[in-house]
N, C-alpha and C positions, 0 to 999 in steps of 0.2 A: 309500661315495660316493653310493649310490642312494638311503640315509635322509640324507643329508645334501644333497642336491638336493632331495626332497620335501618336507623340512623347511622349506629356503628358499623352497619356493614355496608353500607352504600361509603362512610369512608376511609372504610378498608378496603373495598376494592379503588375508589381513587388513588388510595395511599401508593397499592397494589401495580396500578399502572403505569404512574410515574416511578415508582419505583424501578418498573422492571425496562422502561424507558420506551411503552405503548405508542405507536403510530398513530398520526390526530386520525384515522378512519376507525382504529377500535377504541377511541373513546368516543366519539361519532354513536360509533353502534353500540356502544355499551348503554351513553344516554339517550338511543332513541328505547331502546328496550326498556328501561326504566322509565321512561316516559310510558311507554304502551301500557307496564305493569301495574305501572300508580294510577292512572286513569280505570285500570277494568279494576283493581280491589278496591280502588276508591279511599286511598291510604292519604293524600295528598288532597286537602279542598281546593276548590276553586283558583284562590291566590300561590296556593306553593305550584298546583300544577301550571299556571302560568310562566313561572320564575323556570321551571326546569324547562318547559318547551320554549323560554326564549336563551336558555342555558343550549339547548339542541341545536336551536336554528343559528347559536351563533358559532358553532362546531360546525354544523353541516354549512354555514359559509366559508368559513376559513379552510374547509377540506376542497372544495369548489376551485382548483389554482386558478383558473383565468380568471373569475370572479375577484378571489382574493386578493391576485399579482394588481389589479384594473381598479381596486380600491382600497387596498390599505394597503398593500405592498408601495404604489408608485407615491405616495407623498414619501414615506420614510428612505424610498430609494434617492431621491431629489436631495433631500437633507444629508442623507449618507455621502453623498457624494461630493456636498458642500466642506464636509468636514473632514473628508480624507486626505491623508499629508502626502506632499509628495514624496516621490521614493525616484531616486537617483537611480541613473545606471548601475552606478557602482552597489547601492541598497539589496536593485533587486539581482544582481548575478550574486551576489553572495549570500540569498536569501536562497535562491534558486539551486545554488553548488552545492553539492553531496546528496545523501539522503536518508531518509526519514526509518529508523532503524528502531530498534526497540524501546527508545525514551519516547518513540510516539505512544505505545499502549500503556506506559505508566506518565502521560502526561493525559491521557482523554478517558481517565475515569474508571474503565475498568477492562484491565490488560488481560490479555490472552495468556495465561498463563504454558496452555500446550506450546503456546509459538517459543517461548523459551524454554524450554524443555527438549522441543525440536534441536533447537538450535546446538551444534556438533563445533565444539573446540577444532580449531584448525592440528591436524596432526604433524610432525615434524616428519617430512622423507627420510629416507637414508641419505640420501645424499646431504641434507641437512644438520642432521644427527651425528653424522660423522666429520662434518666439518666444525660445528660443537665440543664435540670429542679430540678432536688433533687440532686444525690449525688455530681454533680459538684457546686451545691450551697449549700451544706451542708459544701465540703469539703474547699470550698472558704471564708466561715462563720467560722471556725477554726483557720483562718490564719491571724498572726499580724507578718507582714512584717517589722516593725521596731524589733520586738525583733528576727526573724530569723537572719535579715543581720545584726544587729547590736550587742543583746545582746548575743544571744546563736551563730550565727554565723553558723547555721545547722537546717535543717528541723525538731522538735520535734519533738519527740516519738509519743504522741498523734496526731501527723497530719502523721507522717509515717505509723501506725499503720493503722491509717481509706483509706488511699491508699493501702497500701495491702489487708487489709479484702474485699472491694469494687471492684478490678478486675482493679484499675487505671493501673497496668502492665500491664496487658495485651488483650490490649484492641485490638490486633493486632490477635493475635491466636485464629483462627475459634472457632465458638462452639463447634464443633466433638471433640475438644483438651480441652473445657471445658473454652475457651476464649471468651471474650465476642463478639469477630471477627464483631466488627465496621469497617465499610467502613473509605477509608481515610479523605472523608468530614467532619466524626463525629470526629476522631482521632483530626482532626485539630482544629472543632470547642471545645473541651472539653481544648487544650493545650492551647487558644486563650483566653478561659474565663477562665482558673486559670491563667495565663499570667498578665491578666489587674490585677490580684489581691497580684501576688507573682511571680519573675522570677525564684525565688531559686523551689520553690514546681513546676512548670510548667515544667522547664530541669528535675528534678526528675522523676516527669513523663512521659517527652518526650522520654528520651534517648532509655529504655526499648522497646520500642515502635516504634523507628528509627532503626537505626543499632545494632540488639544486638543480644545474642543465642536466645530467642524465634524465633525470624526471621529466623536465619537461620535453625535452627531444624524446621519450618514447613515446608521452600519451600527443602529444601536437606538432614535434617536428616533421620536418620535408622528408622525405626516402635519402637526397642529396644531404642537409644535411646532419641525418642518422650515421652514413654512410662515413660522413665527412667526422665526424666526432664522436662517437660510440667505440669504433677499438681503442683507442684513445685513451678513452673513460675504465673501457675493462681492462686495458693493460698497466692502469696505473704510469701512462707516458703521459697523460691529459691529469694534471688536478684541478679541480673545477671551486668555484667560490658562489657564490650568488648574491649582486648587489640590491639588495630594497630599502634598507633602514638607512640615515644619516641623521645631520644635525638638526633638520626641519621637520623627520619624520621618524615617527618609531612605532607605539603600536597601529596609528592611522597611517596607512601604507596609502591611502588615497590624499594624500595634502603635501606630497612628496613634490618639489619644485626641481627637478633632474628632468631635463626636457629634450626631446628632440624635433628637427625640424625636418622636415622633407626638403630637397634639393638636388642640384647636380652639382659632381664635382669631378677631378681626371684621377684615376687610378689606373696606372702604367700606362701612361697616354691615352686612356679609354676617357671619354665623356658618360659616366656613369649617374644612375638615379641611387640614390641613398637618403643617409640621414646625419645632419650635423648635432651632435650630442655634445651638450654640456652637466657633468652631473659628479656630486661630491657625495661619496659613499663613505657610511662609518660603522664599526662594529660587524664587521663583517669575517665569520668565522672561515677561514686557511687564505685569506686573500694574501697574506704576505708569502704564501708559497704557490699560490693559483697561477697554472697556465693557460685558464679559459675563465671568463668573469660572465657571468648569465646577469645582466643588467635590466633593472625597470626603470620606466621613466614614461612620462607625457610625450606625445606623438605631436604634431600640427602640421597639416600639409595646407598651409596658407594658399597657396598657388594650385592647389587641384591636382598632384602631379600622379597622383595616385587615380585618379579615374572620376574620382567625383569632386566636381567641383561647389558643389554644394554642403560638402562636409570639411570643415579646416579644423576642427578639434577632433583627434579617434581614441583621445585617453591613452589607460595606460597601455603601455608597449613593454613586451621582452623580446631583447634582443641577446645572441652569443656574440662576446667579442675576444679575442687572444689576447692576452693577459700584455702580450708586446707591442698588439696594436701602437703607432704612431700616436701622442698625443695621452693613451691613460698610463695612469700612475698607479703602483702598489707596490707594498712593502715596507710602509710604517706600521708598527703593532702598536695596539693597546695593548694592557693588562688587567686582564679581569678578575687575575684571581685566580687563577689557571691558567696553565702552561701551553693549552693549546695553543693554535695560530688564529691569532684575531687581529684582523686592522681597516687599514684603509682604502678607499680604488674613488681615484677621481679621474677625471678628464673633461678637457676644454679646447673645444671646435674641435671635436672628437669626429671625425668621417666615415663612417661605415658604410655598406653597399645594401642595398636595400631588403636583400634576399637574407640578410642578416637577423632579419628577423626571424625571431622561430617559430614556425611553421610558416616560413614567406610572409608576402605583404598582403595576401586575405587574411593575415592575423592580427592585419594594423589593428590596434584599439581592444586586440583581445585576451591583455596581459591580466585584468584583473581577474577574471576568471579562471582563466590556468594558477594564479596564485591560491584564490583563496580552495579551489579543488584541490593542490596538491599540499597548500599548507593542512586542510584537514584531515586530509591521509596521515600525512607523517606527525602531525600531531598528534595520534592516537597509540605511535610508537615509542618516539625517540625520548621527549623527555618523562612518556610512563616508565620508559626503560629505565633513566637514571635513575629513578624515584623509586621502584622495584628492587632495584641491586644495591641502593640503602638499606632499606627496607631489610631486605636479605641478609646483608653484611650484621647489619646491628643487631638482627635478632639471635644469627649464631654466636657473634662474640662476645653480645650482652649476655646471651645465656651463658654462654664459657667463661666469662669473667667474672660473672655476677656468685658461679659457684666456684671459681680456683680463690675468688681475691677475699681473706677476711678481715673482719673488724671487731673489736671486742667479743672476741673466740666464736665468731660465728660467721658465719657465709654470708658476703652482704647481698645476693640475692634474697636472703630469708627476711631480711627487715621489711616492714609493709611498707615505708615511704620509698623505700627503690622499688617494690613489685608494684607499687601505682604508675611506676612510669616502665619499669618490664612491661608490666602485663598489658600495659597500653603499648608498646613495643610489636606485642605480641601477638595484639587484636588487632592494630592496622594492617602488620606486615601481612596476616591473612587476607584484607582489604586488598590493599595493594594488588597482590597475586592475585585475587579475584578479578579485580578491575584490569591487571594487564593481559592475562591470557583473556576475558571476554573480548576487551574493545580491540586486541588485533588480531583475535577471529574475526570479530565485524567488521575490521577494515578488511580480509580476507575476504569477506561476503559481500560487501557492500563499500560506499562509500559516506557512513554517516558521518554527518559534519557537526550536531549537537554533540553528539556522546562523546566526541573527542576532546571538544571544549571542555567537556564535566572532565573528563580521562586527566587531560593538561593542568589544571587548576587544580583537584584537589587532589592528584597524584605526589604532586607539588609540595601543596603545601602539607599535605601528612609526611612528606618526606623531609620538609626541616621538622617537624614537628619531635617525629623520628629521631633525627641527628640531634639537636636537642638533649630530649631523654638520655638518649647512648652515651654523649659529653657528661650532661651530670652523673650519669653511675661511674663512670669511668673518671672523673675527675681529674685528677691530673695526669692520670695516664693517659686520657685523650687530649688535654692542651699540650702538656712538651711533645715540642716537634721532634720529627727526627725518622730516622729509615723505622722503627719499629712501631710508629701509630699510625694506624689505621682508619682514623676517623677525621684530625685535622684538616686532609684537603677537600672531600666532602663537607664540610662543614663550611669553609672557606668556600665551595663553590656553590651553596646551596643557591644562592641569593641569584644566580646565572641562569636557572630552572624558572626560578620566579617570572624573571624580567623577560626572558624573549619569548619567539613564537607569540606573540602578545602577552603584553603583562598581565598579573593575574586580576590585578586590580581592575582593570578593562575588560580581561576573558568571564570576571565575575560581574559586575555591573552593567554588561553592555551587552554580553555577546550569549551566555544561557539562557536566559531567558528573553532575552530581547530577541532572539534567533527563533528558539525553542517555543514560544508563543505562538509564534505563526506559521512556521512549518510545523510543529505536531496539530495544532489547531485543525479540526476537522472542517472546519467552515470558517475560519476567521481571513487567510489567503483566498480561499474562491471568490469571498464576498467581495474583498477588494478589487481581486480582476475582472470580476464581473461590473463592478463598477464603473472602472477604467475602460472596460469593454464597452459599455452603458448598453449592458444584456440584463433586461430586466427580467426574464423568467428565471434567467439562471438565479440570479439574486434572489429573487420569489422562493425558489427550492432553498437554499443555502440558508435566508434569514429562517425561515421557520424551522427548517430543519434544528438551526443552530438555536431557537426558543427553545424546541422540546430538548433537547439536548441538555440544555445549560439548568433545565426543570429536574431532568431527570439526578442528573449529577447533585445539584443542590439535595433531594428529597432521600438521595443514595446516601451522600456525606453524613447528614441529618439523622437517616435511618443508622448508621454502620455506627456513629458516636452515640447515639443510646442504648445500642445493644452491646456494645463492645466490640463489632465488627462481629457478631454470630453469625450473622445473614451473608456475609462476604464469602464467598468460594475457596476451600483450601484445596488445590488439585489434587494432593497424595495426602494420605496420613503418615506422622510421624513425628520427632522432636519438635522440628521447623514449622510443621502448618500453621500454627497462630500468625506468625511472622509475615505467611502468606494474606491471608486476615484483614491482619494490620497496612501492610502494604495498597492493599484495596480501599481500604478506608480513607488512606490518607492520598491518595490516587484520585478517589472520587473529589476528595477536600480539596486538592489542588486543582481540579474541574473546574469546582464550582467557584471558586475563591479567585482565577484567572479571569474566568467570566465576568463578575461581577467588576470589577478591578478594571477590565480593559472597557468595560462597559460605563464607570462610570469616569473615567481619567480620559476613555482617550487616547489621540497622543499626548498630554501630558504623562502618559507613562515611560515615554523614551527620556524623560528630564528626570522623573523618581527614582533613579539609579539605586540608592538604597532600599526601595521596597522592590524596582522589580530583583535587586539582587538576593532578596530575602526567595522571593518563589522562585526562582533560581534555584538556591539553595536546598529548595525542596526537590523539587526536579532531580537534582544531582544525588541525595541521597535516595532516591525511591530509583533511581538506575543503581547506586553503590551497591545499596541492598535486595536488588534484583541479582544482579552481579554476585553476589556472596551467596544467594541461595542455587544461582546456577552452579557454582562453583562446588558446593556441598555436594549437589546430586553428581557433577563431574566425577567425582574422586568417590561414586558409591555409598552417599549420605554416611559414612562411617562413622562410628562412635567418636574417633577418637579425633574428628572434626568438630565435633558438636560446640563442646565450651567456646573454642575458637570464633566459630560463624553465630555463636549466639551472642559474644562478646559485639562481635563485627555490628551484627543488627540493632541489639541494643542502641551501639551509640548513634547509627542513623538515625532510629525513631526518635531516638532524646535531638539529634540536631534538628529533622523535620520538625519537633515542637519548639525547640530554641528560634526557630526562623520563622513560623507563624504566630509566636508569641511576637516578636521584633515588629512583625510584619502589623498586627492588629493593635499593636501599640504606636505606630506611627500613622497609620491609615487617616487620611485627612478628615474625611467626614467619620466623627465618633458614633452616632446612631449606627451607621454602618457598618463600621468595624467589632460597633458592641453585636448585633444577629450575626455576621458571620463567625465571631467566635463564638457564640451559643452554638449554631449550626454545625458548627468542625469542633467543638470540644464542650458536649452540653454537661459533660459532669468534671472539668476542670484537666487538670494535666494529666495525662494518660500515659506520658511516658520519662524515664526516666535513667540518667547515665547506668552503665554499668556497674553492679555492682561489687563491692569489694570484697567480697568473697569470690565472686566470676572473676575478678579481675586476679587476684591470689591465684586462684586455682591457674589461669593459662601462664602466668607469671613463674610456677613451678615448673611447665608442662617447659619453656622455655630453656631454664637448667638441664633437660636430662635426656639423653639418649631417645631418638622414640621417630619410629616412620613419619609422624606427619613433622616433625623438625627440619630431616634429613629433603622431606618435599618443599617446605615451603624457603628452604635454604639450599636448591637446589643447583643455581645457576653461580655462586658460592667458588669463588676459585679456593682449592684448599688443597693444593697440589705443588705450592712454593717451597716444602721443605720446614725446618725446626729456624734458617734465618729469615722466612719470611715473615713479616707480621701478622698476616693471617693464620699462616701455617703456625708460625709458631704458638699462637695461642689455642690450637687446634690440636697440635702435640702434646701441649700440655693438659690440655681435658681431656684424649683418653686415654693417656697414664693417670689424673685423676678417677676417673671411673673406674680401671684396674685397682687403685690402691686407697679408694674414698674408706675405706673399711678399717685397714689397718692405721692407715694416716688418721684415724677419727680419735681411735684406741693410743696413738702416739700424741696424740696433740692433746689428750685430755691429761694424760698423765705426765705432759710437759708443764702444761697451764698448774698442776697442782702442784708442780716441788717435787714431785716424785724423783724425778731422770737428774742423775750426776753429770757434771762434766761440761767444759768452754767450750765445744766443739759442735757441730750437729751429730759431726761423724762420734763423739764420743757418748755422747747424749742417748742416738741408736743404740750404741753398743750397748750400754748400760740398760736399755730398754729391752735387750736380749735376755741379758744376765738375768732380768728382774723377772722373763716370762710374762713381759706385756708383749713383745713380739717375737715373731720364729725369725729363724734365719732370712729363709725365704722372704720374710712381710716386711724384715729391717731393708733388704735391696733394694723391694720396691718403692717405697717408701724414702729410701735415700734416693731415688731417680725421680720419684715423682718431685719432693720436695726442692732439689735445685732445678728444675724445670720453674715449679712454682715459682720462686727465688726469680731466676731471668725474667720469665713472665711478665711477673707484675714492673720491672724495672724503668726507666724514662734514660730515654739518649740524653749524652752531655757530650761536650766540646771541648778542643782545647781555644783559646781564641785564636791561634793562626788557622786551625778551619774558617773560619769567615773573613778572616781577612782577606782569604785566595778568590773570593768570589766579590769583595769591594768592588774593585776594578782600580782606574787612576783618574776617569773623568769626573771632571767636580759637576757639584751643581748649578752653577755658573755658568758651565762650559755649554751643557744640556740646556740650561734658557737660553744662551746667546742662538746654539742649533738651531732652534725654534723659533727664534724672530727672524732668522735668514730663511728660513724654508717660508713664513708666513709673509 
């Protein structure tokens, strides 16, 4: 019994120190002590005390660095080095752009939970607040969304015009430049709340604001030309475009064939140095109204003229050019599907002056990295924003329609197969708002370029998910088009969210995790450049480092799946702390399961697009749901949060298990895939969606009057009046809520036969006479109910409305156009 007691506690303290993730010198000293211990009580014969002192001395080698780096480090370095892939210029600047922000401590096992906690939601100034308040509600009061996307097909003059005059461009450039230089929270809440009201006027304003030359003229251009193009920009006399994408290139902005050349040529008699540019741009949002075009394109100074004659490739280049420049072309539109300005910007033996470049010609070669820097900024606002103000939109008009609109005398909110897609309504749209005030406080803070990707992609896609849902409750009231639906052009534009900024399909398979690996990785980038370096001590510290590491994580995972995450850290007590728990657990899992994974693929894992998009996957929910518990404590972990952010968590962990179930069902080698899920799930699935009761319950919470509604539907234009669409279905819920009472008592007693008369109005009446309603509740009740009546109604036409917008050019006419211009 005595060797079997000592047994277990010799590996309980093992257990103990990998556990708690022990440096190789305290288990050095842990087994030389046990070595001393077994030797004096003599517990240990002759052959076991052997096996432990050569168990020590191989600890007290491996602790020994020069020792160790000088013989077992330098073969494995040699090999390492054999097998590492190379990495492009272009790899490592976008490896290197942005930074490493809170999906690093829920990608390495086990997160600081105080650092989030710390972390302070960006506040709105007054000055921000009140531009909020007035000119984003003024400029939202302007806007009739059926005659944009339908009749003119374009942002009118008078609502273009009060965006320029008001600073909506440039909302992004500091004051010192004369910009109104809003933080990213404001940025986002301003795109959020013209969003709910017009998707066409919200991209108009976003784009400028995202990726575009103001951007990059403040963080890289000259003093000259800031100077030169900056009032411009904020007076709304300058509209600016940015070319990257065409026929050749779309999400890989590096395979783009728009090229220029260094050369001389004469501008106004001048013998000047510049660059001759050829380059065919497409899909490019305001180009058909741009008075300045921020173009990329390949660089080659063949001839040296730039200073080195040793370099003739400098990559990519961004150059500003005036939209009238001699030689480019704009002003063909596509159609996306929305009414904003999208088209085209070409030109050939395009001549520009060499200082054209922004930030001059020591910026030759230095465009991809100002792109992918400033795409991951604005990534983290502009289309979380659109995806937010669905979000937003749907859940107060589903709640309001779901309780004005019935169906077999009942409220078709009440049926459970609508509150499975309410209440899922109801749990993202808490997401969402989670995820957008966290990730543009962090672009506020930092420059993270992971979490924006997570932000972009699944902002996204829970936002057709969203529009969706909203369409089937709303049935036909959301398909007929017309001034009073609210949800068609969002719906119609959702798939525009999807596609740019990188598709999601790419933002998901290539760029989370494929990114996210090796920037959160505590060792897996050093190692590389220590390679590259060929610094072998450095490599020495990073490889071991990165053993016990990937020990610990493993023994963590292992540990926290058979206890149920007991042992895991919950910072606070409260509803949520399991949640906390759980998160560590599956924090530690995706440690361990990364490790393994990069360790036995390789680079073969930049070719398993689908599994690394699976941990991916995980990654992005264990930030969502990081996201959602910050957001809890934000708002004072209140009650009446709870269902909401437990609904919200819920469906992360169920997607975390959805993505490592995918993941260890496709894993090549199946021995392997079978321990790592013993390892990550030793008593089988542990989590599971929402359920229908949780789901019921925020599904109601959606229907009814109540502070956390009013917040999370916040940015919510509902200031149009009884004809706007929003408004109007906003009129009509709280005259329901005034009259839900007696209208309940009027509608039963219509449903039975009770009430006389053809009329509504006679029907009331008779419901007077009868002492089923008073005066007073028959008024009400007559007001709520033709509200009701419009309400739920669908636009129709006569057909000379649409004839006026036919036109007289055939289709004929429009191909012969296009083979002359081709």
């Amino acid at each position: 019994m005595t060797t079997l007691i000592i047994t277990l506690a010799a590996v309980a303290i093992a257990w103990a120190l990998a556990f708690t993730g022990a440096p190789l010198l305290a288990w050095t000293g842990v087994l030389g002590a046990s070595l001393i211990a077994a030797a004096a009580t003599g517990y240990l014969g002759p052959v076991g005390l052997g096996v432990l002192g050569l168990v020590f001395a191989a600890f007290a080698f491996f602790s020994i660095r020069p020792l160790r780096a000088a013989v077992a480090t330098r073969p494995i370095f040699a090999a390492f080095k054999k097998v590492l892939p190379e990495m492009s210029s272009t790899e490592r600047e976008a490896l290197e752009a942005g930074d490493v922000w809170w999906e690093g401590e829920m990608f390495r096992g086990r997160p600081d939970w105080q650092q989030l906690h710390d972390f302070q939601a960006t506040q709105l100034t007054e000055a921000e607040q009140a531009f909020l308040e007035n000119e984003v509600e003024t400029l939202c009061s302007m806007i009739d969304d059926w005659e944009i996307e339908f009749e003119q097909r374009a942002v009118p003059e008078p609502v273009m015009a009060y965006i320029r005059d008001n600073g909506f461009l440039s909302m992004l450039i500091p004051a010192e430049h004369g910009g109104l230089g809003f933080s990213a929270v404001a940025q986002s809440a301003v795109v959020t709340k013209i969003a709910t009201k017009s998707i066409a006027v919200a991209v108009t304003v976003m784009v400028p604001n995202s990726l575009g030359p103001g951007e990059l003229l403040v963080h890289y251009g000259t003093p000259e030309q800031q100077k030169k193009w900056l009032p411009g920009l904020v007076s709304g006399k300058e509209i600016p475009c940015f070319g990257l994408t065409g026929p050749e290139v779309g999400s890989d902005a590096t395979a783009m064939p728009d090229n220029g050349v260094v050369c001389y040529d004469e501008i106004d008699g001048q013998r000047t140095l510049g660059i001759r540019l050829n380059f065919s741009k497409r899909w490019i949002t305001l180009a058909p109204i741009a008075t300045v075009v921020g173009l990329a394109f390949k660089l080659e100074d063949p001839d040296g003229l730039l200073g080195d004659r040793s370099k003739t490739e400098y990559g990519i280049t961004c150059a500003l050019v005036p939209a009238n420049h001699p030689g480019v072309e704009v002003g063909r539109r596509h159609y996306p599907g929305s009414a904003f300005m999208n088209g085209t910007v070409t030109g050939r033996d395009v001549f520009i002056p060499i200082d054209w470049i922004i930030g001059g010609a020591d910026k030759a070669g230095g465009g991809w990295r100002m792109l992918v820097e400033c795409l991951s900024a604005g990534r983290g606002i502009s289309l979380p924003a659109l995806a937010a103000a669905a979000g937003q939109a749907a859940y107060r008009m589903t709640g309001a329609y779901g309780r004005i609109r019935r169906q077999f005398k009942l409220a078709i909110g009440k049926f459970e197969g609508v509150q499975e897609a309410s209440g899922r309504i109801a749990g993202l749209t808490y997401t969402l708002e989670s995820m957008r005030l966290l990730t543009a406080s962090g672009v506020d803070h930092c420059t993270p370029s992971v979490v924006t990707a997570v932000a972009k992609y699944h902002m996204t896609e829970m936002m057709r998910r969203i529009i969706i849902d909203a369409m089937d409750i709303h049935s036909g009231r959301g398909v007929q088009q017309g001034p009073r639906n609210y949800l068609a052009a969002g719906y119609k534009a959702a798939p525009i969210a999807i596609t740019v900024e990188g598709a999601n399909i790419m933002t998901r398979n290539l760029m989370i995790f494929g990114q996210g690996a090796i920037r959160c990785h505590p060792h897996v980038f050093p190692e590389m450049e220590a390679a590259r370096a060929d610094d072998l001590s450095a490599f020495d510290r990073e490889l071991w480092s990165h053993i016990g590491y990937s020990v610990n994580r493993g023994v963590r995972a292992f540990t926290l799946g058979l206890t149920g995450a007991k042992l895991a850290r919950a910072p606070e007590a409260g509803p949520l702390s399991d949640y906390y728990r759980q998160l560590e657990r599956m924090s530690a899992s995706l440690a361990f399961v990364s490790d393994v994974t990069m360790g036995m693929l390789g680079g073969d894992l930049k070719r398993k697009e689908r599994l690394s998009a699976r941990l991916g996957d995980v990654l992005s929910q264990l930030y969502i749901a990081s996201g959602v518990l910050w957001y809890f404590r934000h708002h004072g972990s209140r009650e009446d949060h709870v269902t909401h952010a437990r609904w919200a968590l819920d469906n992360c962990l169920a997607e975390i298990h959805k993505a490592f179930d995918g993941f260890f069902a496709n894993f090549p080698s199946r021995p392997m895939a079978g321990l790592m899920r013993t390892m990550v799930f030793p008593w089988g699935r542990p989590y599971r969606e929402p359920s229908d009761a949780l789901t019921g319950e925020i599904a109601e919470s959606l229907m009814a009057p109540s502070r956390l509604r009013d917040e999370l539907t916040q940015l919510v234009y509902v200031n149009g009046g009884k004809e706007d669409p929003i408004g109007r279905i906003e009129h009509t819920f709280e005259l329901l809520i005034k009259a839900e009472e007696p209208y309940l008592k009027y509608f039963k007693a219509l449903s039975a036969g009770e009430l006389d008369g053809h009329t509504p109005e006679k029907k009331l009446a008779d419901a007077v006479s009868k002492g089923v309603l008073s005066a007073e509740e028959r008024d009400l009740v007559a007001e709520y109910d033709a509200a009701r009546y419009d309400a739920i109604q669908t636009d129709d036409f006569p057909a000379s409305y649409f004839a006026q917008f036919a036109g007289t050019t055939s289709h004929e006419e429009v191909e012969e156009e296009q083979r002359q211009v081709a």
